[in-house]
N, C-alpha and C positions, 0 to 999 in steps of 0.2 A: 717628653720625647725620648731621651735615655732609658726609659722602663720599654717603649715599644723596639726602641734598640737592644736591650739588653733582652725581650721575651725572641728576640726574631733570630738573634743568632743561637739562645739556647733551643729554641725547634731547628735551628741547622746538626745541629750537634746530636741533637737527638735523634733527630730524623738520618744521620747518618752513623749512628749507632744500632738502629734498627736494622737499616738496611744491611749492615755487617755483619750483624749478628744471623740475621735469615741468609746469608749469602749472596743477595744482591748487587752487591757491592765489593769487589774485591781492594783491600788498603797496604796489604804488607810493602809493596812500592812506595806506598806513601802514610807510614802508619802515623808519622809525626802531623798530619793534617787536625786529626779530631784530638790529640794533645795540646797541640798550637790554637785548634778551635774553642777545646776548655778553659784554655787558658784565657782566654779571651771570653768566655762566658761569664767566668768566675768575675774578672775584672768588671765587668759592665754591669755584672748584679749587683756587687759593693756599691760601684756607683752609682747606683740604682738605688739602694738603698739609701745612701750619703744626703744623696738628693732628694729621694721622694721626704727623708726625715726632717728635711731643710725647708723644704715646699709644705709639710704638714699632710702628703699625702696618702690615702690607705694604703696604696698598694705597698709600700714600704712595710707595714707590718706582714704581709705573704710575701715577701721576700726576704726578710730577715733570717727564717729558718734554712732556706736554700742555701744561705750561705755555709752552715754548717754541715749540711748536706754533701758541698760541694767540696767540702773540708776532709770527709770521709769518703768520699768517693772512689780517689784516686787509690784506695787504701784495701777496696773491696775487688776481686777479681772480676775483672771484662768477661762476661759473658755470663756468669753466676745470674741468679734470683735476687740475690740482696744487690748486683751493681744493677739491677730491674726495676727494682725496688725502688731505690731510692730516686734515679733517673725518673720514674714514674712518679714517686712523692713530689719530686720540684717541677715535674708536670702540671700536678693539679693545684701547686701553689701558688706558680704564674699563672695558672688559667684563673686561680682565685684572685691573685691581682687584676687581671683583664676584667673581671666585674666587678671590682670593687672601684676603677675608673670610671664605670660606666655613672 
């Protein structure tokens, strides 16, 4: 349950990084939202991890690397290719968890 917690707020985050990024979405009002929202992605993937390695389960190893992802992130410029990048690498890491649940 935590891994479907922890995949559903990083598509919030995402999904409103997207939107920011194409303009859809205007945040400078509230730009602390998707900082407050990472912060809280980051915590539920540890614990995500914590857990799935506790439980023995796959998805724990495609989330392992997110966390270092998630480590760099903060570190690479908003709107850049590389903060794209890698946003989109723990995309397709958690989408790899999602089937390795299956």
């Amino acid at each position: 349950m935590i891994f479907y917690a922890a995949t559903f707020l990083f598509l919030a985050n995402f999904a409103l990084g997207v939107l920011v990024q194409f303009g859809v979405v205007e945040t400078k009002p509230f730009r602390w939202l998707h900082h407050a929202l990472f912060f809280a992605v980051f915590v539920a993937a540890a614990c995500a991890v914590g857990v799935g390695f506790l439980q023995g389960a796959a998805y724990a190893w495609a989330l392992l690397p997110v966390l270092g992802l998630f480590a760099v992130l903060p570190r690479v410029r908003a709107g850049t290719y590389g903060h794209a990048a890698l946003a989109g690498t723990a995309l397709i890491l958690y989408a790899t968890g999602l089937v390795w649940m299956l």
